[in-house]
N, C-alpha and C positions, 0 to 999 in steps of 0.2 A: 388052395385054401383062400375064403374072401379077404381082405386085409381089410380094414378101418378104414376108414378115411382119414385124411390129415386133419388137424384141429388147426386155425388160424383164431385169435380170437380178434371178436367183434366189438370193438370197444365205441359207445356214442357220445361225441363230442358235446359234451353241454347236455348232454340227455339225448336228445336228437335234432338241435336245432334248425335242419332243413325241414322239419316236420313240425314243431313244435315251440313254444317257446321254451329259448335258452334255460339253464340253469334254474326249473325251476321245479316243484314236485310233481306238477302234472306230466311233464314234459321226460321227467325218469320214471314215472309210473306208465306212463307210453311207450317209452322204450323198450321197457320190461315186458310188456304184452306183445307187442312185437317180434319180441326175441335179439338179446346182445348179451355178448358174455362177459361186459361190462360198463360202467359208466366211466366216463371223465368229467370230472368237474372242477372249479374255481371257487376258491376263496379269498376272504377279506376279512377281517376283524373292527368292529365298531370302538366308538368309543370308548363304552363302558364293556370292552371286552367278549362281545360276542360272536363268535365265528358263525358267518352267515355265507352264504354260496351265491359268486356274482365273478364274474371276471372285470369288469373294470374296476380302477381303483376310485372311480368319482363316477354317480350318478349317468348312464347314456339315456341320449335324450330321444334316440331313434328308439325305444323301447318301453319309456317308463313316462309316466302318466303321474300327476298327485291326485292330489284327493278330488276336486273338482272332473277328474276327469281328462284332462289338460297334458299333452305332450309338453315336458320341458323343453324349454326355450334355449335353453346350453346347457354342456357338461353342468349336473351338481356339483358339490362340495364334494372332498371326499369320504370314502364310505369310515376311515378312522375318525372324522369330523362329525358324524352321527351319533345320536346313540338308536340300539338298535329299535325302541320302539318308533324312533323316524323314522329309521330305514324301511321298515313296515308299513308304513301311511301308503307309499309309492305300488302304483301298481304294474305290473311289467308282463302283461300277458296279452299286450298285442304292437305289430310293430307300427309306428310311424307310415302311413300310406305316404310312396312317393319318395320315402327317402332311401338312398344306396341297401342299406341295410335292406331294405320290403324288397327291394328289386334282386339282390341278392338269393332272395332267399319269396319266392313268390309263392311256394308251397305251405307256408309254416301258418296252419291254424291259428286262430287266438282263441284265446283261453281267459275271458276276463275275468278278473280279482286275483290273480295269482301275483305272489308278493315275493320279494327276497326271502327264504328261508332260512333258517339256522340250519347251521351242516349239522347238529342231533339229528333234526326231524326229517333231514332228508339220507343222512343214515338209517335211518330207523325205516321209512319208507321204501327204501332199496334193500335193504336187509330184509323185510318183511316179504316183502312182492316179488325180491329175487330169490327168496325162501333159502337166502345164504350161501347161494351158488353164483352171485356177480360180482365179480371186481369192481372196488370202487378206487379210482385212481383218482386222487385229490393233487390239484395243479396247485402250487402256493405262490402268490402273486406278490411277490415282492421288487422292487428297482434297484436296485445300486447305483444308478445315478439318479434318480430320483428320491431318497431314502424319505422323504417328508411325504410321501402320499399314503405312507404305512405303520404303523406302529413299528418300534425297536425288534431286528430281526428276530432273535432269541425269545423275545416275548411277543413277537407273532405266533412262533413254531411252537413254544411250550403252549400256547392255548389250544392249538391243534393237536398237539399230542395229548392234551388233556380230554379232549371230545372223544376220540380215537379211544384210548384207555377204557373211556367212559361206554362207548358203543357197545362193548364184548368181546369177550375174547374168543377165536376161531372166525374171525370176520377175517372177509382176504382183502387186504386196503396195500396200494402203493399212494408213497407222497415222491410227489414230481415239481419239480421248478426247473426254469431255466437260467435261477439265480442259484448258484451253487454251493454259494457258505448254505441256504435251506440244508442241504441235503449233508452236510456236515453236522449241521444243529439237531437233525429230525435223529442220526443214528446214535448221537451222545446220550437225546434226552429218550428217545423209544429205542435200546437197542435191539436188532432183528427185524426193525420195519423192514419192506422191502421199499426202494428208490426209485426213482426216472433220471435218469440227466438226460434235459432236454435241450436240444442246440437249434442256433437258425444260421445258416451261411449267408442267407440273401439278404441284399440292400435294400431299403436302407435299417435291417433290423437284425443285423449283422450280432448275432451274442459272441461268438468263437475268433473272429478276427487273424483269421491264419495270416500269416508276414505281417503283419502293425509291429511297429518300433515297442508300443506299450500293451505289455498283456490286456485282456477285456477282463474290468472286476466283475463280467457274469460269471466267472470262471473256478471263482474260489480262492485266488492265486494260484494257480496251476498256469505254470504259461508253456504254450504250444510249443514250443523247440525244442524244449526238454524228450517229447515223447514223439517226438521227427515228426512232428504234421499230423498227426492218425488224431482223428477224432474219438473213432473207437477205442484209443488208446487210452484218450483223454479223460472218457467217460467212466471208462473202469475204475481210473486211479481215484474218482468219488468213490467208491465203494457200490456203486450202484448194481442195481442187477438189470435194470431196462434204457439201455439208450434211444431217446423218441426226438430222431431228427425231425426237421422239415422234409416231405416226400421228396421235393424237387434237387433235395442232397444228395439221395442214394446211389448208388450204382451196386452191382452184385458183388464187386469187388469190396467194396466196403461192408457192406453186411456178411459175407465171409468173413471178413476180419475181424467184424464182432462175434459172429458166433463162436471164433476159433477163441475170443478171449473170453468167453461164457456168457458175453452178454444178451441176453435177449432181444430184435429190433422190433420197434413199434412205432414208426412215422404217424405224422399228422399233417395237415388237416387234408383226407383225402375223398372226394365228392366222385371225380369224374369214373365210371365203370372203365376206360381205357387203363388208366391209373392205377386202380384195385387191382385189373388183370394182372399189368404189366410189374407189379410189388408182388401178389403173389406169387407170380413165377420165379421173384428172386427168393423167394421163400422167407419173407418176412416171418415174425410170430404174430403178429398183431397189426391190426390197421384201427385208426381211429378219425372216425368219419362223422359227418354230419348228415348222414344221408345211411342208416343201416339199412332202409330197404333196398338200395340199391347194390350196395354190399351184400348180402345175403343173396340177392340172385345172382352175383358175380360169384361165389362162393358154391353156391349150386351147382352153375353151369361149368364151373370147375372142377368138380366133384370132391370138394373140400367139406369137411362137418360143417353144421348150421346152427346155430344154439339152437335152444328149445325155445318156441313163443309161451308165455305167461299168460295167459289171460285172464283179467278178474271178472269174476263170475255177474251177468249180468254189463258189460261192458262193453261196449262200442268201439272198435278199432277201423279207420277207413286210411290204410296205408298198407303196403307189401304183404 
C-alpha cells in the first residue's frame, strides 16, 4: 500500500526575504504563488495604535527610502514614535546597493513603492491568496530591556488580538515572541490562540541564559533550574504549542524531548539546503526559511509533501 508522504511545513520568513522584499505584501503574495504552508511575520504598533508588519523596532536604513527617494542616513525613530500615515511615506521595497543587508541577500528582487502595511491588509492578502490554507505565524517584537522602543506590553498584545479577532474566525494564526510575558498576555486576552516560544542560545543574543546567576526577563520569569536546563521543558510550561529555536540549538536529542512533551519544533532562520537536510532528518514539523525555493527542492528530493504553488492568474513568478 502507497503511504503519504510526510508533511513538514514550509513556513517563509518575512514572506520570502531571499527573494523578496521583507515583510511586505508583495513579497507574501510571492510566496504564496510559490507555494508555503505558511508565512512568518513581524510586528509593531504606531503611535496612534496601528498594527503594521515590520521587524525592526525603528526605521532600517538598508531598506527604506522616504519620499525623495533617499536611502535613510540612520536607524529612524521608532515605529511607536510614528503615526501610521508616516510610517506610510517610507518606501521599502528595495535594498540598499552595497550594504551587508544587499550582500546578504543578492537575490531579492525589488519591488518599488511597497510600504509598511497594516497586519489587516496583509492578513486579508494571505488569507485571500492562501484561499485560507496558510499559517500566518505573527512574531510580536517586543524588548524587555529595551521597553521604550514599544508601546506597554498588554497594550501591544490587546491591539494584535484585536486585528486577529477582527480577520475571522477559522483563520489558522500562531502569535510568537521571544519575549514571553507576550505569550502569557496573547492566552488571557485570545484564549485558544495557538503560541511559539521562541529561544536564541547564541552570543551575543543569548534570550535563555542557561547557568547565569539572574534569570533572562525574556523568559516570563520562569527561571531555568527549576525545569533541570531542558529548554523544551521551558517552552511548554508557556503554554505554548510550538517551540521555534535557533537552528544552530538543535540536536535530535532535544527535539525528541519536545515531541515527547507535545510540543511541536520549528527552528529558524534556515537558508542553507545542508541545513534543511540535516533538521529534516531529525524530523522537525516545520522549518522557516528565507529561501522557500530552496526548501522545497530539499523537501522534494526527500521525498517529503510540498505545498501546493498558488498562482494568480495572469502573474509572473521567476523563482523555484
Amino acid at each position: 500500500m502507497k503511504t503519504e508522504p510526510r508533511g513538514v511545513a514550509l513556513l517563509g520568513h518575512r514572506g520570502a526575504r531571499g527573494l523578496w522584499p521583507e515583510n511586505t505584501l508583495a513579497g507574501f503574495a510571492r510566496a504564496i504563488e510559490l507555494g508555503v504552508s505558511g508565512i512568518e511575520l513581524d510586528c509593531a504598533v504606531t503611535r496612534d495604535g496601528v498594527v503594521v508588519v515590520t521587524h525592526d523596532p525603528e526605521l532600517n536604513p538598508d531598506c527604506t527610502r522616504d519620499e525623495r527617494g533617499h536611502f535613510l542616513a540612520a536607524p529612524g525613530p521608532p515605529i511607536a514614535a510614528l503615526t501610521y500615515a508616516e510610517v506610510a511615506r517610507y518606501d521599502v521595497g528595495r535594498l540598499r546597493p552595497g550594504s551587508a543587508y544587499a550582500e546578504r541577500f543578492p537575490l531579492q528582487e525589488a519591488v518599488d513603492g511597497e510600504r509598511i502595511p497594516r497586519l489587516a491588509d496583509a492578513l486579508a492578502l494571505i488569507m485571500k491568496r492562501g484561499r485560507g490554507e496558510v499559517l500566518i505565524n505573527v512574531e510580536v517584537k517586543t524588548f524587555p530591556e529595551q521597553p521604550q522602543l514599544t508601546p506597554a506590553l498588554e497594550t501591544f498584545v490587546a491591539a494584535l488580538c484585536t486585528v486577529l479577532e477582527k480577520a475571522g474566525a477559522g483563520a489558522d494564526f500562531v502569535i510568537s515572541s521571544f519575549d514571553w510575558r507576550v505569550l502569557g498576555a496573547a492566552h488571557r486576552l485570545l484564549p485558544g490562540i495557538a503560541t511559539g516560544a521562541l529561544t536564541e542560545e547564541q552570543s551575543p543574543d543569548d534570550t535563555v541564559r542557561l547557568g547565569s546567576s539572574r534569570p533572562s526577563p525574556w523568559l516570563g520569569g520562569l527561571d531555568p533550574e527549576r525545569f533541570g536546563g531542558s529548554v523544551p521543558r521551558l517552552a511548554q510550561a508557556t503554554g505554548a504549542a510550538i517551540w521555534g529555536p535557533d537552528y544552530l540549538d538543535l540536536t535530535a536529542q532535544r527535539i525528541s524531548e519536545a515531541h515527547a512533551l507535545g510540543l511541536r519544533v520549528v527552528p529558524w532562520t534556515v537558508n542553507a539546503p545542508k541545513d534543511m537536510a540535516r533538521l529534516l532528518r531529525f524530523e522537525v514539523d516545520g522549518i522557516i526559511t528565507d529561501r522557500p525555493d530552496l526548501l522545497r527542492a530539499e523537501l522534494t528530493s526527500g521525498g517529503f509533501a510540498v505545498p501546493p504553488r498558488r498562482p494568480e492568474a495572469g502573474g509572473a513568478l521567476h523563482h523555484g
